[in-house]
Backbone as ProteinMPNN parsed JSONL, in Angstrom:
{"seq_chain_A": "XXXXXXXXXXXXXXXXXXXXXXXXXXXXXXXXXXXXXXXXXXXXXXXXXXXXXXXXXXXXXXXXXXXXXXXXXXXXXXXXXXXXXXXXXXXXXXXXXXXXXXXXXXXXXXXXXXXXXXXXXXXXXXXXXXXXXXXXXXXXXXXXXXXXXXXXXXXXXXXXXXXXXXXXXXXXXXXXXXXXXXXXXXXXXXX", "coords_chain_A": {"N_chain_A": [[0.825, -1.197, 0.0], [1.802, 1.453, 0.873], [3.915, 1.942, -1.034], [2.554, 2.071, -3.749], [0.712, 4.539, -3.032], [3.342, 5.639, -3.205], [4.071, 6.001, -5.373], [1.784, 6.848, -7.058], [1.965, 9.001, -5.247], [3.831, 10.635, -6.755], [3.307, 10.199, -9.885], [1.702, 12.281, -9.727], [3.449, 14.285, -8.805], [5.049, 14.523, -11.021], [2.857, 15.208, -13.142], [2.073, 17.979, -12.562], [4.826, 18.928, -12.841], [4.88, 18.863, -15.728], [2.68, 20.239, -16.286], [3.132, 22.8, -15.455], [5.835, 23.101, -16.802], [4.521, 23.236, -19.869], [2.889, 25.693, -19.686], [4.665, 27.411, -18.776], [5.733, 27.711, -21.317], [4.17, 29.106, -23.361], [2.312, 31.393, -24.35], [-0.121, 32.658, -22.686], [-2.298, 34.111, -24.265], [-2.703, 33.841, -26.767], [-1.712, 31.235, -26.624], [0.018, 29.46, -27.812], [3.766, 28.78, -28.622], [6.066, 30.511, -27.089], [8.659, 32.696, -28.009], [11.6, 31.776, -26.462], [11.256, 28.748, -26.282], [10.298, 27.99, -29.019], [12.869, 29.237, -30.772], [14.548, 27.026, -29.622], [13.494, 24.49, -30.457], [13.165, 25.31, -33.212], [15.825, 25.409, -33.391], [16.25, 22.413, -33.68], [15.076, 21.29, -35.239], [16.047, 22.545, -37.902], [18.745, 21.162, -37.745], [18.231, 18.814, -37.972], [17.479, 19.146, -40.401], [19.616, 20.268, -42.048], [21.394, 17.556, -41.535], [19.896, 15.599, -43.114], [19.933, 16.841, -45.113], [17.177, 17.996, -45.826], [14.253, 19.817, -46.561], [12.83, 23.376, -44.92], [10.65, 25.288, -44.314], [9.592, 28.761, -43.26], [7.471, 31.315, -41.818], [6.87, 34.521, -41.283], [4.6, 36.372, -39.3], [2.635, 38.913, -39.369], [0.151, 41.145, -37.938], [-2.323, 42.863, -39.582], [-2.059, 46.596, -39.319], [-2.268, 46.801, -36.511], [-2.153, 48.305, -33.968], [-4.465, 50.132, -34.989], [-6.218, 48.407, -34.637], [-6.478, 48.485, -32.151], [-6.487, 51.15, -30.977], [-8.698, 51.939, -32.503], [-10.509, 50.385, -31.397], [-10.447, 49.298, -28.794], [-8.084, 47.747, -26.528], [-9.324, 45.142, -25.559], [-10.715, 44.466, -28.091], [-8.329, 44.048, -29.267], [-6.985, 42.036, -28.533], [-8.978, 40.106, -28.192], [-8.346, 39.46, -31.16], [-5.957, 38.439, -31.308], [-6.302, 35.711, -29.854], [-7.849, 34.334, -31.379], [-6.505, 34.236, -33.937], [-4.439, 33.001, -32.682], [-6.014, 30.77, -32.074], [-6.335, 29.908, -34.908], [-4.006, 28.948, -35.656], [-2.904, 27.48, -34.423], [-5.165, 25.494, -34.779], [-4.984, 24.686, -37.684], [-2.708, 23.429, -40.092], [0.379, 21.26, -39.437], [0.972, 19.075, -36.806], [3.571, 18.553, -36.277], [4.538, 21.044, -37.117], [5.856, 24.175, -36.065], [4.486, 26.809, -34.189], [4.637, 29.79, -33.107], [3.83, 32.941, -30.762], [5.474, 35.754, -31.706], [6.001, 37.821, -30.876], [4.765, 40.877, -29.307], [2.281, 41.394, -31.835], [2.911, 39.85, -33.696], [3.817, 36.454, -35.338], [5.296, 33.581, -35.839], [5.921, 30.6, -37.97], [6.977, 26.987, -38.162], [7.858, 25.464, -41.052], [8.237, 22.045, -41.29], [10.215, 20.141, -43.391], [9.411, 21.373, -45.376], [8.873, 22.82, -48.168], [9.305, 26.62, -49.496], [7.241, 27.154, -51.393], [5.067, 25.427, -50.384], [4.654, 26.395, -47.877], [4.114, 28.84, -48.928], [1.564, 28.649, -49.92], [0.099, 27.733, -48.026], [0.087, 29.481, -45.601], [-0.906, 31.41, -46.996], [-3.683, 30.621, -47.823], [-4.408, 30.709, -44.56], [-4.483, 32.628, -44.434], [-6.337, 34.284, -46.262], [-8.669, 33.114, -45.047], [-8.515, 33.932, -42.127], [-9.1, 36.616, -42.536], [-11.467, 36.952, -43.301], [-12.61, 37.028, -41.42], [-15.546, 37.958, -38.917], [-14.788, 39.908, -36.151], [-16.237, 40.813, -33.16], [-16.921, 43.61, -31.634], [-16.913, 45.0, -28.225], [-18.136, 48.458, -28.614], [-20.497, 47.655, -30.364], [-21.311, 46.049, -33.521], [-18.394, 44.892, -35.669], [-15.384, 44.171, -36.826], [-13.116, 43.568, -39.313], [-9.939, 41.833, -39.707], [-6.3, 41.999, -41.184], [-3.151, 40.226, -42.393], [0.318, 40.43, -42.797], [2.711, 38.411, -44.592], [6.275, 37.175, -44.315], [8.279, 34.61, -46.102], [10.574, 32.158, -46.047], [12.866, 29.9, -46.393], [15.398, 26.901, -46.034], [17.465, 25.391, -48.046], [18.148, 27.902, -49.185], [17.26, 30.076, -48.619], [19.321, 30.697, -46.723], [21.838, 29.489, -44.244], [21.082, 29.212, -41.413], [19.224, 29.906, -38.446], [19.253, 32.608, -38.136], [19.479, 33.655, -39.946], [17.186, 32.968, -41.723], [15.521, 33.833, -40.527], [15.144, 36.683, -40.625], [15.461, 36.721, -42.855], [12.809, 36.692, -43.702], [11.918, 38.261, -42.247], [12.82, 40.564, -43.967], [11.11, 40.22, -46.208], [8.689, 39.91, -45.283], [8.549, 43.33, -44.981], [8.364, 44.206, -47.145], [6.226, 42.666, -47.852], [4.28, 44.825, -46.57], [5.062, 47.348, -47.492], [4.709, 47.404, -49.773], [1.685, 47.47, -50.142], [-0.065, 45.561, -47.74], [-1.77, 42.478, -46.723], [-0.824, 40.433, -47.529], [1.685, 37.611, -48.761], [4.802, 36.828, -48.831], [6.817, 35.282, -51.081], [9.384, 32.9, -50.513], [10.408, 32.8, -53.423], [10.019, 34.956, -54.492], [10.873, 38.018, -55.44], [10.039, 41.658, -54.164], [10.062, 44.56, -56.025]], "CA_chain_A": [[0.0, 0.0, 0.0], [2.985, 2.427, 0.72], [4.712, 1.478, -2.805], [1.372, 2.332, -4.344], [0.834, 5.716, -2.821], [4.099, 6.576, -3.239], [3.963, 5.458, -6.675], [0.598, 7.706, -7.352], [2.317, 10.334, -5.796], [5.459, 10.685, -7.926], [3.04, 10.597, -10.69], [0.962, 13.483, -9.246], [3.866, 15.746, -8.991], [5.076, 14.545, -13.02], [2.17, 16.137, -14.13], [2.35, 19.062, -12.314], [5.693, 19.601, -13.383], [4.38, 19.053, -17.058], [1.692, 21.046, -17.039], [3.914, 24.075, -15.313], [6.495, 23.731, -17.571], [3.875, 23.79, -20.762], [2.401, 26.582, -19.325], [5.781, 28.514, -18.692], [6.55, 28.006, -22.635], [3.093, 29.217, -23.835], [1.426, 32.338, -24.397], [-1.107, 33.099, -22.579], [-3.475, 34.835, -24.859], [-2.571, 32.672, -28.407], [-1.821, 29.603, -26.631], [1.205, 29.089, -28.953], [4.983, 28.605, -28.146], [7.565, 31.55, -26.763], [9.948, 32.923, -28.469], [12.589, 30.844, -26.566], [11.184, 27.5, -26.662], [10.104, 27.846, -30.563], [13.747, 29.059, -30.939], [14.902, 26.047, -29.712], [12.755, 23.944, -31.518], [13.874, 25.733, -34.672], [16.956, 25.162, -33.756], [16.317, 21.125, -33.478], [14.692, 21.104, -37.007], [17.099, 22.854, -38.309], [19.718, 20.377, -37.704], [17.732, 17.522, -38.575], [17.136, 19.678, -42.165], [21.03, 20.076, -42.807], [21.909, 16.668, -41.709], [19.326, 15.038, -44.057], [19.636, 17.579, -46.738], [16.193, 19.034, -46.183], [13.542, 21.545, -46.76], [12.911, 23.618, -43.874], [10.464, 27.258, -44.669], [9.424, 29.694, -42.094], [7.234, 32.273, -42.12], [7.016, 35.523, -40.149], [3.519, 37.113, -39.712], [2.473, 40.485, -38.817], [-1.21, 41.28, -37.846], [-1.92, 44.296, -40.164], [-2.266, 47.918, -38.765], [-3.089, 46.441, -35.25], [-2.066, 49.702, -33.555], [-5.153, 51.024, -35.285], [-7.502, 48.346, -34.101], [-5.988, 48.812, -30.513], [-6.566, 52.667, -30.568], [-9.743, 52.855, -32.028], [-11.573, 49.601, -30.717], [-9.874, 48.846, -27.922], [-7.412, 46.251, -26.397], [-10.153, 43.55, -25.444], [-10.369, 43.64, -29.309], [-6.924, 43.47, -30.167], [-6.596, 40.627, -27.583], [-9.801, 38.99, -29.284], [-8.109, 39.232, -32.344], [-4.43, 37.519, -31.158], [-6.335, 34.795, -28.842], [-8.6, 33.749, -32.334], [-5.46, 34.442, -34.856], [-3.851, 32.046, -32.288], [-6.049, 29.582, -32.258], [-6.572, 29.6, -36.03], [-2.555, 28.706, -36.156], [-2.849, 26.295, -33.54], [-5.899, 24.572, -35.507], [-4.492, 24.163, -38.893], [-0.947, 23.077, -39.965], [0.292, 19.76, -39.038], [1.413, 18.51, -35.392], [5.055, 18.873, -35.967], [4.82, 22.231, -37.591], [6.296, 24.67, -34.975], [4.277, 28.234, -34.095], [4.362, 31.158, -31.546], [3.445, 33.895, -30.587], [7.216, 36.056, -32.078], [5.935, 39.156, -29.876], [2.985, 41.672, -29.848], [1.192, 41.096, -33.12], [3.737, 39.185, -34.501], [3.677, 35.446, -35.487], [6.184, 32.438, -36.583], [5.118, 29.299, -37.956], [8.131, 26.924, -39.236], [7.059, 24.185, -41.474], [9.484, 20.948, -40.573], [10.311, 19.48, -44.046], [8.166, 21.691, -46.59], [9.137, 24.168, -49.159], [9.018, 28.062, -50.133], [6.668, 26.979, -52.192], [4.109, 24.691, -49.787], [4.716, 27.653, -46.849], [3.117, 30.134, -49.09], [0.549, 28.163, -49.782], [-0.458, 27.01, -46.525], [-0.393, 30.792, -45.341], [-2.276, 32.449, -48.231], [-5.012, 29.56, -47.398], [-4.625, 31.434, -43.182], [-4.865, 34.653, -44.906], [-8.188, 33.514, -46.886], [-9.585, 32.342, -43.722], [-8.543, 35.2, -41.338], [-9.559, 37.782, -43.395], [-12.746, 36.386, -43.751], [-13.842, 36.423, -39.985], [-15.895, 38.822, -37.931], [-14.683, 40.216, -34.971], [-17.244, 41.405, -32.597], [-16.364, 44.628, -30.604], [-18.045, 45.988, -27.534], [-19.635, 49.465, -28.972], [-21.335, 47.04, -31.52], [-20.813, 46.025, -34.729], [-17.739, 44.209, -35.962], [-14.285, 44.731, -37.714], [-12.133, 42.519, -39.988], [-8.465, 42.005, -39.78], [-5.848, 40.782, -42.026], [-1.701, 40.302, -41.882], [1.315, 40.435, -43.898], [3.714, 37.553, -43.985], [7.632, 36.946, -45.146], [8.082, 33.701, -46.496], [11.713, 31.997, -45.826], [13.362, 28.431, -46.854], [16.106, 26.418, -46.316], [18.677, 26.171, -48.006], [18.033, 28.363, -49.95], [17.534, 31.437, -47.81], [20.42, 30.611, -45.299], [21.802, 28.127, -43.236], [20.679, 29.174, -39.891], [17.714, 30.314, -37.809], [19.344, 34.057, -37.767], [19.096, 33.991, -41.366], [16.258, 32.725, -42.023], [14.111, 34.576, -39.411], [15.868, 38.137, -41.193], [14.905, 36.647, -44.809], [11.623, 36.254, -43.69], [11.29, 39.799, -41.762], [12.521, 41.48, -45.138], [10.112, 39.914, -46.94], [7.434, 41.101, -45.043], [8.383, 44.297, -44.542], [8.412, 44.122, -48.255], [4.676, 43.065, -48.551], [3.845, 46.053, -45.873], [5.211, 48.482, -48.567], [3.069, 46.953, -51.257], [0.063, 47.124, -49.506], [-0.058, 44.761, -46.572], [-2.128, 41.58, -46.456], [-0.385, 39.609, -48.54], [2.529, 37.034, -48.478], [5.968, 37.265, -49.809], [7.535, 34.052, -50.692], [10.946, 32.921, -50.72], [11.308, 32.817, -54.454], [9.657, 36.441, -55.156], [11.506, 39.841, -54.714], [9.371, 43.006, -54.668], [10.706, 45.854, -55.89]], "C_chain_A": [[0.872, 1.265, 0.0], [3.372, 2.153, -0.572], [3.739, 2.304, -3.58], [1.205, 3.989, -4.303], [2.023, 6.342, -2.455], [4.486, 6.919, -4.812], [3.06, 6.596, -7.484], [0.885, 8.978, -6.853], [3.172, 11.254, -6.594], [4.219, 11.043, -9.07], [2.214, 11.809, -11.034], [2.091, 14.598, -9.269], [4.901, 15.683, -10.304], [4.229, 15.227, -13.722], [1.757, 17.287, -13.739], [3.347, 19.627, -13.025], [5.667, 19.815, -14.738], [3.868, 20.177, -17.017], [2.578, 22.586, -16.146], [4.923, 24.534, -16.511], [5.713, 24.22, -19.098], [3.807, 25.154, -20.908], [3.133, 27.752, -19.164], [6.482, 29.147, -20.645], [5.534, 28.313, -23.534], [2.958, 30.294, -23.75], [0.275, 32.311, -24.128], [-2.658, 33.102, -23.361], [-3.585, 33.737, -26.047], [-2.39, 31.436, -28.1], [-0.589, 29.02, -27.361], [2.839, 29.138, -28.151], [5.652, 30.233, -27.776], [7.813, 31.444, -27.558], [10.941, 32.079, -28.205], [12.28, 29.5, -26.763], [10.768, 27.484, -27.983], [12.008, 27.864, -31.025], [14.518, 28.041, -30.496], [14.824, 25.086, -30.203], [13.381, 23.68, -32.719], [14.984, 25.05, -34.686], [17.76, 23.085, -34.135], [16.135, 20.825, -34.987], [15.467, 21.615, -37.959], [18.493, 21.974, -38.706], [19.243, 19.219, -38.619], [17.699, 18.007, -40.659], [18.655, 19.262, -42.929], [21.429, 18.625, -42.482], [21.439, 15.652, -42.932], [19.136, 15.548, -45.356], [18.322, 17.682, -46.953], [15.405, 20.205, -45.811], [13.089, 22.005, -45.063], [11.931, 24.94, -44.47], [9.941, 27.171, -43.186], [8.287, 30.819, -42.825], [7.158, 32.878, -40.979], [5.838, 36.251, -40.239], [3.822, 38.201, -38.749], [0.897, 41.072, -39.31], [-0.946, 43.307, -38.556], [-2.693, 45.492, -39.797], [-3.477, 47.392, -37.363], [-3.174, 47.432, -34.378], [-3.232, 50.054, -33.501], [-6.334, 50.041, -34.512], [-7.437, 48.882, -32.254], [-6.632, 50.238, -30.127], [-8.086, 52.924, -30.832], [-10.855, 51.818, -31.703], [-11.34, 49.042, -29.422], [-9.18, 47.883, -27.231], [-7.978, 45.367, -26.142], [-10.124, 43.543, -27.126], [-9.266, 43.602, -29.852], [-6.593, 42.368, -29.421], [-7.438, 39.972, -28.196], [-9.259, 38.312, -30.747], [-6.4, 38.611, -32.544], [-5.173, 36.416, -30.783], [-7.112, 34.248, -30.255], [-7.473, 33.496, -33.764], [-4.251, 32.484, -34.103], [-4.414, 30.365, -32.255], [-6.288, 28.522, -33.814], [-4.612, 28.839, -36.089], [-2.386, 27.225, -35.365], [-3.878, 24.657, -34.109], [-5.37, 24.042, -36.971], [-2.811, 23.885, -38.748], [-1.137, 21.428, -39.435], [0.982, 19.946, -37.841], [2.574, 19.355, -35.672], [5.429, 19.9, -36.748], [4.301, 23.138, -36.318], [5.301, 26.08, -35.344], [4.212, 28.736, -32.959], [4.191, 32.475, -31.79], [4.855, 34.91, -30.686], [6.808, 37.44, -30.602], [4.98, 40.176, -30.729], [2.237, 41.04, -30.873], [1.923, 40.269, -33.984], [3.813, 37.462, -33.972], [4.646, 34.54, -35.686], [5.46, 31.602, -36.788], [6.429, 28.008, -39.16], [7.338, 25.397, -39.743], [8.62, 22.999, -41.642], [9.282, 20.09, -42.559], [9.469, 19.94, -45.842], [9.249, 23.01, -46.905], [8.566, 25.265, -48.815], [7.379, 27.643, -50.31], [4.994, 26.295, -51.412], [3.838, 26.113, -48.147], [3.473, 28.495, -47.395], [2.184, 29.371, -49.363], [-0.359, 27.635, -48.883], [-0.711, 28.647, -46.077], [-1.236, 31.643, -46.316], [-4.059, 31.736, -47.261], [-5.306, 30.302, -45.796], [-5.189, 32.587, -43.57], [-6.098, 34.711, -45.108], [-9.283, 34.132, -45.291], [-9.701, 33.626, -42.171], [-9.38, 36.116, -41.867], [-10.927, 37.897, -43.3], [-14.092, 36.597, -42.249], [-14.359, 37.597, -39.628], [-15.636, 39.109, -36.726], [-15.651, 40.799, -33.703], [-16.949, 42.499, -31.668], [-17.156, 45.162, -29.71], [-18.89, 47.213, -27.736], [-20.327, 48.903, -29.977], [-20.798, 46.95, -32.773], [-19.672, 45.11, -34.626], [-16.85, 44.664, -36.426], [-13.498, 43.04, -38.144], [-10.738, 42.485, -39.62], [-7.543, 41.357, -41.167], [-4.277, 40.689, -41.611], [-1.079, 39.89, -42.902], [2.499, 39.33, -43.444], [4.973, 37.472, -44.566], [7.754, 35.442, -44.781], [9.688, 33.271, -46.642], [11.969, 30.345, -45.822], [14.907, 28.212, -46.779], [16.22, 25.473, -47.319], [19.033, 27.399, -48.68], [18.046, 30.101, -49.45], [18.688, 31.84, -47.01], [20.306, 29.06, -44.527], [21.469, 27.81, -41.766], [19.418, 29.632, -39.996], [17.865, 31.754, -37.703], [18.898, 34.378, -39.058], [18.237, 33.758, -41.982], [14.71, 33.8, -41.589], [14.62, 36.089, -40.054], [15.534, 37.962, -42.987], [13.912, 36.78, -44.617], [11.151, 37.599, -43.035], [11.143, 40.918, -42.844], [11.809, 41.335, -45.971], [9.117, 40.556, -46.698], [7.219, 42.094, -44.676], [8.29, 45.124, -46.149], [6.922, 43.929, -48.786], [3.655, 44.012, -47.698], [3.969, 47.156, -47.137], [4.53, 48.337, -49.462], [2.058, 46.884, -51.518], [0.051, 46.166, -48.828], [-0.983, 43.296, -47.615], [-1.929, 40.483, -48.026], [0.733, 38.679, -48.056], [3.42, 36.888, -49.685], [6.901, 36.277, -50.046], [8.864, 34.047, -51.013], [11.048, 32.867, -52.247], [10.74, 34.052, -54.709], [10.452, 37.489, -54.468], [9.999, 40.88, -55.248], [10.338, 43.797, -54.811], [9.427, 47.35, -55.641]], "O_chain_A": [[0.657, 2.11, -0.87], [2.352, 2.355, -1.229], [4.208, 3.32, -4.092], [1.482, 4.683, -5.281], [2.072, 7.292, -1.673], [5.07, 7.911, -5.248], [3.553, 7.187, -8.444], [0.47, 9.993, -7.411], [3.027, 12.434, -6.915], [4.081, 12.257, -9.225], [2.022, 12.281, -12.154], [1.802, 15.72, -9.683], [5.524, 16.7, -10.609], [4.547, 15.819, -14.754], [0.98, 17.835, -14.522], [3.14, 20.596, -13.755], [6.284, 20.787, -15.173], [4.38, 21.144, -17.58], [2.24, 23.595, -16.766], [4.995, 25.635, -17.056], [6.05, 25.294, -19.597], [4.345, 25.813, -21.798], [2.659, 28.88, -19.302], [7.125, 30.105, -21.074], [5.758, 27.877, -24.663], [3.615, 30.653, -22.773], [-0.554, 32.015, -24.988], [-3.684, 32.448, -23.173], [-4.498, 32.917, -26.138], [-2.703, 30.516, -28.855], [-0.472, 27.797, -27.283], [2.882, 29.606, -27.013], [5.468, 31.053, -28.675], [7.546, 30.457, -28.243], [11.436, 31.479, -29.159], [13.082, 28.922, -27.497], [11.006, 26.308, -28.258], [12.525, 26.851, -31.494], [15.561, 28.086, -31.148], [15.857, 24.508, -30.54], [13.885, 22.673, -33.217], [15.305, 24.259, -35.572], [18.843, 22.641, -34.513], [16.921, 20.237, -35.73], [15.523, 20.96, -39.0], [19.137, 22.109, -39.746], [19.73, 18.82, -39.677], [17.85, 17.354, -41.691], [18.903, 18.466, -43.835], [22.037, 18.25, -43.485], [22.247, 15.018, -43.612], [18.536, 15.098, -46.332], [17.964, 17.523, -48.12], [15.662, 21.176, -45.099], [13.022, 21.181, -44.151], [12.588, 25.697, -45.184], [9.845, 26.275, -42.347], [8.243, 31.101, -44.022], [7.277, 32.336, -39.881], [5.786, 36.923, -41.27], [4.655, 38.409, -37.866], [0.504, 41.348, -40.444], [-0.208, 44.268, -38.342], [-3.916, 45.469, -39.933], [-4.694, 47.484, -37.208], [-4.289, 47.585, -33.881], [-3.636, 50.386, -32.387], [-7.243, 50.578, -33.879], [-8.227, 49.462, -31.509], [-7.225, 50.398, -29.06], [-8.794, 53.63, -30.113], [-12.025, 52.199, -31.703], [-12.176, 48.244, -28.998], [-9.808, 46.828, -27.315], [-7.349, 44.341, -26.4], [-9.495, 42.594, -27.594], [-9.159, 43.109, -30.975], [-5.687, 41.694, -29.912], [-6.958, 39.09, -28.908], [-9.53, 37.236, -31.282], [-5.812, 38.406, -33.606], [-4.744, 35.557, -31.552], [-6.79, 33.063, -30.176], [-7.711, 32.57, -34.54], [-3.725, 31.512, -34.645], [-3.814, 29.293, -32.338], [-6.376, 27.305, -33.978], [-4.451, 28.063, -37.031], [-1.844, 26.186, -35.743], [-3.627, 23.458, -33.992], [-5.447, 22.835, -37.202], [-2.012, 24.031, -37.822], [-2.104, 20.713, -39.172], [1.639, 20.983, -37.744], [2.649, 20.557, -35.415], [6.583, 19.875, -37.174], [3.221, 23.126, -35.727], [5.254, 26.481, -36.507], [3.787, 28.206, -31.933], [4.376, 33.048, -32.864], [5.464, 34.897, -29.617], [7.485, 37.689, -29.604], [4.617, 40.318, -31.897], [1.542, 40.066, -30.582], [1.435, 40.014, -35.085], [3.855, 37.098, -32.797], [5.475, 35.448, -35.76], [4.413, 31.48, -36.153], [6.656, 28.105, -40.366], [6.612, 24.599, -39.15], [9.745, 23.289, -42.048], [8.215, 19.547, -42.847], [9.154, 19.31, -46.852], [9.993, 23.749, -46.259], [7.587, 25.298, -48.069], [6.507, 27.822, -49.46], [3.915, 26.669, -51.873], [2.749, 26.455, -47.686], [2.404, 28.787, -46.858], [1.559, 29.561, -48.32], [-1.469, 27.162, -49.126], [-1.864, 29.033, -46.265], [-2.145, 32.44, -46.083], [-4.96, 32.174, -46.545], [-6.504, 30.543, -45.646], [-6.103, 33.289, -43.138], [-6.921, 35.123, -44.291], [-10.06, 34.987, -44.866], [-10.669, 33.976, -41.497], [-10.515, 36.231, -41.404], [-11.474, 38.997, -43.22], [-15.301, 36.481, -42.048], [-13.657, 38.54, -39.994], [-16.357, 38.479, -35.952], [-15.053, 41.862, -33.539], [-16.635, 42.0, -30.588], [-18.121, 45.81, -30.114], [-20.035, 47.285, -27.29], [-20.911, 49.746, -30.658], [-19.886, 47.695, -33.133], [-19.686, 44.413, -33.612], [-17.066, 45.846, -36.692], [-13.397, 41.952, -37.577], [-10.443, 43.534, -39.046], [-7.949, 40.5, -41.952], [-4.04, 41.073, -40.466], [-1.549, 39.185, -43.795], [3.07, 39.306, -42.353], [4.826, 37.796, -45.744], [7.493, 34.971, -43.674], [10.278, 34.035, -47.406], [11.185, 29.625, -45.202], [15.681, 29.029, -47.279], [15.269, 24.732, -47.567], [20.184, 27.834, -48.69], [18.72, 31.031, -49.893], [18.992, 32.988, -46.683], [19.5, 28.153, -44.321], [21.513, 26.76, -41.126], [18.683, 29.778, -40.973], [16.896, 32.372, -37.263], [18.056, 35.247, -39.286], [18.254, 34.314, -43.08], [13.635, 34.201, -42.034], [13.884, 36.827, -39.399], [15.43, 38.756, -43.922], [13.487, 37.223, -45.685], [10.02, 38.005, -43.298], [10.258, 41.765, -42.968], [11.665, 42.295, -46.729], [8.593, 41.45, -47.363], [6.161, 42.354, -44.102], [8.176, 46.342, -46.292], [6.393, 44.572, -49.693], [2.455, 44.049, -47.969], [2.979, 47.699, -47.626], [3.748, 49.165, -49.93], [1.446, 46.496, -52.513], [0.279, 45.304, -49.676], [-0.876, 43.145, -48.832], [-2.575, 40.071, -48.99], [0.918, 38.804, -46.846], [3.167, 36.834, -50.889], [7.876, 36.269, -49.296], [9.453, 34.928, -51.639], [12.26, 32.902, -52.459], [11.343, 34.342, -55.743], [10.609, 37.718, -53.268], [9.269, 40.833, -56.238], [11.312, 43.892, -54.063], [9.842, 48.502, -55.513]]}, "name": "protein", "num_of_chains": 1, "seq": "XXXXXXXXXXXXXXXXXXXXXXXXXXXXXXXXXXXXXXXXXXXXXXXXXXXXXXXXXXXXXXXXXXXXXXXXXXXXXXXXXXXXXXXXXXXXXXXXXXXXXXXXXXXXXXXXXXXXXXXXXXXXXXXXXXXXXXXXXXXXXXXXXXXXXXXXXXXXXXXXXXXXXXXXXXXXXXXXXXXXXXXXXXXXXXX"}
């Protein structure tokens, strides 16, 4: 009987320590990975990419002119509109495709084994779908959102996670200048 309940409690404070550490590498509001534990992540898939000689993209989102919903609908709806953004990222994609929350309005999402080419296509398809929703705001009524993404691939972009995550910021600071809600993939330049 001792063995037992010491047994049951060991496993009582295992899933404590789980569900703390989850919880320490999560966001809050989106539900999605940190910054540092995604960057670690990255940095696991990463390896696995160059040792096996493969594909690796990234993208970098950026909720567009959130400032403005912030200022003139207020932060419960710019929090409505990260905590639904988050769980749209969290719902689609596959398992072992990595996302978080990069900071404020800003997104990652790295796809483990997929192209330029399958990236932007998988985010256009978010874009679609975001774009598309109603937000509901306390003085009534509703507002849309949408977001601009940079689109980044190994090997092709770089061999690291510095370079990749910097191909993928100029990109989309590239489809900001062009008119936002769009995505900028690794084989397109804007000028």
């Amino acid at each position: 009987l001792v063995a037992e309940e010491l047994w049951a409690r060991l496993h009582i404070r295992l899933d404590q320590a789980r569900f703390l550490r989850e919880r320490s590498d999560r966001d809050s509001l989106s539900g999605l990975l940190l910054r540092r534990p995604f960057l670690e992540a990255l940095d696991r898939y990463l390896a696995a990419a160059q040792r096996d000689h493969g594909a690796l993209s990234l993208a970098l989102i950026d909720i567009d002119r959130f400032k403005k919903i912030n200022n003139e609908h207020g932060h419960l709806a710019g929090d409505a509109v990260i905590a639904r953004f988050g769980q749209l990222l969290r719902q689609r994609f596959r398992f072992e495709d990595l996302r978080c929350r990069w900071g404020g309005e800003e997104f990652m999402v790295a796809f483990s084994g997929q192209t330029g080419d399958f990236a932007e296509i998988a985010v256009k398809r978010l874009l679609d779908e975001f774009a598309s929703l109603d937000f509901e705001i306390a003085t009534g009524g509703s507002l849309r959102a949408t977001f601009t993404a940079g689109v980044a691939h190994h090997p092709h972009d770089g061999p690291s996670a510095e370079a990749l995550i910097r191909c993928a910021d100029d990109r989309l600071y590239e489809g900001k200048k062009a008119g936002r809600n769009r995505v900028v993939r690794w084989s397109e330049r804007l000028t």
